[in-house]
N, C-alpha and C positions, 0 to 999 in steps of 0.2 A: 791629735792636733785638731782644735778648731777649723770648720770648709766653712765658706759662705756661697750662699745658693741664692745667683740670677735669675729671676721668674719676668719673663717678658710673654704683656698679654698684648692685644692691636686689636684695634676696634673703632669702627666706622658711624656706627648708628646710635644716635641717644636714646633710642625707647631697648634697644640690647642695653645698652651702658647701666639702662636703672633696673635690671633685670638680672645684670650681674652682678653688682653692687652685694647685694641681700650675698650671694653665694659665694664672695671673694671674703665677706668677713664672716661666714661660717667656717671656710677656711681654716683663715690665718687664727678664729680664735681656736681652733682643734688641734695646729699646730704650737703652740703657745704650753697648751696643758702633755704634748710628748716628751717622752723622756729623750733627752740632748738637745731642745731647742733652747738655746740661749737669748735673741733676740729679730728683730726684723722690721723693717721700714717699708711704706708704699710709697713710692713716685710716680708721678704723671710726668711724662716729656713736656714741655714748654714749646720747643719746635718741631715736635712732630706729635701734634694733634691726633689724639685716639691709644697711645704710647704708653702703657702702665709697666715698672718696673717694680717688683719684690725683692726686696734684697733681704735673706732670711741668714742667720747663724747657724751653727751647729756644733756643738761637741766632737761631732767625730763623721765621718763619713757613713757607716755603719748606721748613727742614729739619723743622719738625712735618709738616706734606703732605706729603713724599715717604716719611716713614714709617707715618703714615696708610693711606696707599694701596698700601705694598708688600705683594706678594702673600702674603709670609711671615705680616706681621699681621694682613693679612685673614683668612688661613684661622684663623688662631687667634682671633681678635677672633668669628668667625663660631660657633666649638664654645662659646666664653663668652655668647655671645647666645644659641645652640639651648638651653644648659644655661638657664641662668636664664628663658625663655619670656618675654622685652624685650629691647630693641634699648639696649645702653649710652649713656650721653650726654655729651657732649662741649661745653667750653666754653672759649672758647680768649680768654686774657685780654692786654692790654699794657698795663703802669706805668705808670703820669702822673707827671710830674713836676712839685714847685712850681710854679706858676702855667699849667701850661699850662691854654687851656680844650679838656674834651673833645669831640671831632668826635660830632657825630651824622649819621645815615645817612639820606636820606631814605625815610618810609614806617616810621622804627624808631618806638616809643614809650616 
C-alpha cells in the first residue's frame, strides 16, 4: 500500500534559506529517480514564516526506508540539519479507506 511522507523543515535566516535551497533540490531530484517514489510536492507555510513542508509518496513503506537510510541521503539530509541548527522531521502517513476502523498502537495516544 501506497505511505506518504511529511518532511517539515523551519528556518529563520535568509542567507541559510539560499544555502539550502541548492541541497533541498538535490534531494528531492535523487528521490524522484528511487525505486517506489511515486510523487512529491514543496510547501511553504503562509502563516508561519520560515515553515517548509515536503509531502512525498511511496509505494510502499519499505521503498520510503531504504531511501531514508541510503547513504547518499543521509549525507545530504545531514548538511540540511548542520545548516538549519534542528534535526528535520518526519512523518509518514497511510490512507484509510471508507469504513475501515483505524489500528491503534499500543502505548500511542
Amino acid at each position: 500500500m501506497a505511505i506518504t511522507v511529511f518532511i517539515q523543515r523551519k528556518f529563520s535566516d535568509k542567507e541559510k534559506a539560499a544555502k539550502l535551497a541548492p541541497l533541498i533540490v538535490e534531494i528531492r531530484s535523487l528521490a524522484t529517480t528511487q525505486p517506489g517514489y511515486i510523487t512529491g510536492k514543496t510547501f511553504r507555510c503562509l502563516d508561519c514564516p520560515g515553515e517548509y513542508i515536503v509531502i512525498s509518496t511511496w509505494n510502499s513503506l519499505d521503498d520510503w526506508n531504504n531511501w531514508l537510510q541510503s547513504k547518499q541521503r543521509m549525507a545530504l539530509q545531514k548538511q540540511v540539519d548542520d545548516l538549519l541548527g534542528e534535526v528535520t522531521q518526519y512523518r509518514i502517513y497511510e490512507p484509510l479507506v471508507g469504513g475501515i476502523i483505524p489500528q491503534f498502537h499500543a502505548g500511542a495516544e
